[in-house]
N, C-alpha and C positions, 0 to 999 in steps of 0.2 A: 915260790908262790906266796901271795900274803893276803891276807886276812883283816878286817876291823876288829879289832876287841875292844870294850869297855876299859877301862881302866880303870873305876872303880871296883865293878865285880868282876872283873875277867871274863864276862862272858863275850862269845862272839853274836857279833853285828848280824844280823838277818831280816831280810826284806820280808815283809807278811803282803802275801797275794791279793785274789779280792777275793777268793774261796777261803782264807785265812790258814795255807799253807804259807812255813815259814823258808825261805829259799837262804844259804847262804853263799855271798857272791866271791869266789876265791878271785884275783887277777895274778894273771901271769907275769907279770909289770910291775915294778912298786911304781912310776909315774902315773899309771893308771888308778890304783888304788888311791894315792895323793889328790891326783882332780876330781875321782869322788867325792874321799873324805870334806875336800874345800868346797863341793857343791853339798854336799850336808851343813858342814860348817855356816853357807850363808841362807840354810833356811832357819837360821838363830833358834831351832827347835832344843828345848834344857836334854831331852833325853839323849844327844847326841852327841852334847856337849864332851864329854869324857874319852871319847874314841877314839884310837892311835895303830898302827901301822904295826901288823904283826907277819912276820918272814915263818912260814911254816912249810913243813913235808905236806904234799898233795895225799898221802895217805892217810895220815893222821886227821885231817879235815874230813875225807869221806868216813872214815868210823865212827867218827863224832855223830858226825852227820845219820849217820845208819842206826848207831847207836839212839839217839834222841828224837827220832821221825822227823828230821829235817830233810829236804833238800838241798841241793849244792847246784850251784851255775858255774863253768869256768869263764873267766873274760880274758879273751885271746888280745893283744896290742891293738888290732885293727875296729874292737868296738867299741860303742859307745855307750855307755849305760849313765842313766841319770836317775839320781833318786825320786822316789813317787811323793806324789804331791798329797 
């Protein structure tokens, strides 16, 4: 499974809703996670700038998750997720 993290602070990547729940998007894929990252990359947005490509246990994401009042999304190979505008 992999994950965005910052690379500055380590922290992971998370999509804010429009109720301003924060969702984080694990894929099942690293190519998945990569054509993301590259569709964030060309919205030239500075905060996103820093983000790279983290391989982690599916378990340890949802405790974070639980832990922090996040949510979690899995992205299975066959979807397509694009970052919000």
């Amino acid at each position: 499974m992999f994950i965005l993290v910052d690379e500055k602070t380590e922290g992971v990547y998370a999509v804010r809703t429009k109720d301003s729940k924060k969702v984080v998007q694990i894929f099942q894929e690293y190519d998945d996670a990569e054509r993301y990252l590259g569709l964030l990359d060309a919205r030239e947005d500075p905060e996103d700038e820093h983000l790279k490509i983290h391989e982690i246990e599916l378990e340890i994401v949802i405790a974070n998750c639980v832990q922090y009042g996040y949510s979690y999304g899995i992205i299975e190979p066959d979807e397509l997720v694009v970052p919000p505008v």
